[in-house]
C-alpha positions, 0 to 999 in steps of 0.5 A, a space after each residue: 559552541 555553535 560550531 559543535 552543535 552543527 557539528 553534532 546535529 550533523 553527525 546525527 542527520 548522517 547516522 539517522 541517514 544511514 539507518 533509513 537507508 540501511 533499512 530499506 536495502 538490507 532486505 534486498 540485499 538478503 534475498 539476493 544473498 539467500 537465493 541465488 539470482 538464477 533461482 528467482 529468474 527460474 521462478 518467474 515461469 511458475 503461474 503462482 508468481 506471474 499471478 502475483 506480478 499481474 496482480 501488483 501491475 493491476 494494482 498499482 495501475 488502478 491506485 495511480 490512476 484514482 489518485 491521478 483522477 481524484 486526488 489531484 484535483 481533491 489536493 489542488 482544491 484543499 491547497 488553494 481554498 479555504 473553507 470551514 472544515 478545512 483542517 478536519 478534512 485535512 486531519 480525515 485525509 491524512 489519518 491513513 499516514 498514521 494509521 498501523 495496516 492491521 488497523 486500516 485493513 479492518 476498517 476498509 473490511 467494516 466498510 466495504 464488505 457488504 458492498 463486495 458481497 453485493 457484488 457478488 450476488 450476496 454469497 459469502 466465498 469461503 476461498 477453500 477450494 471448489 465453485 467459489 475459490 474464483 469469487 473469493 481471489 476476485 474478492 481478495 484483488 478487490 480489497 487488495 486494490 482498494 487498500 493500495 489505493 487508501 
């Protein structure tokens, strides 16, 4: 009876291993069999792209180094001491895992749009064209790097 259970569970792991990865390389796998590959290379010369790349590089360098800076240390600290409170902060830390993005996206708004604002002298940037489209991508790569980093 034993055997059969490990057999079935092994089965199980396998097939559930197989969805995961499936999952992950079926959307890499439909763009490179939509597009031709010369085509994406094409399009790495239009500034709309190379903004997009400059931006994820940005992103990702700024969202490294916070969690290098401050939760390296916040980790350490939370896996070596023990402290009343210590699973609340641990359950408030965590909450992002199991948060849907929409939900974390309006809370990180709620939170810091009066500070982004401030930042830019307290003028709401409409992003439609004209004088305040620059305030309003600088507005847009800030939240963007914030909710990388969350």
């Amino acid at each position: 009876m034993s055997r059969v259970r490990d057999g079935a569970f092994g089965v199980g792991i396998f097939v559930a291993t197989v969805v995961v990865v499936g999952f992950f390389v079926l959307p890499i796998v439909a763009i490179f069999a939509r597009v031709p590959l010369h085509l994406l290379i094409d399009q790495l010369d239009d500034p709309i792209v190379l903004d997009a790349l400059e931006l994820t590089a940005i992103t990702n360098v700024i969202a490294l180094a916070v969690i290098l800076v401050v939760g390296t240390p916040a980790a350490y600290f939370l896996g070596t001491r023990r402290f009343r409170g210590r699973a609340l902060v641990i359950t408030l830390i965590e909450l992002p895992l199991v948060l849907p993005p929409t939900v974390a996206g309006i809370g990180l708004l709620a939170a810091f749009a009066d500070v982004l604002l401030a930042a830019k002298g307290g003028q709401r940037a409409e992003g439609r064209g004209g004088e305040h489209e620059g305030e309003a991508a600088h507005g847009r790569a800030l939240g963007y790097h914030a909710g990388s980093v969350w």
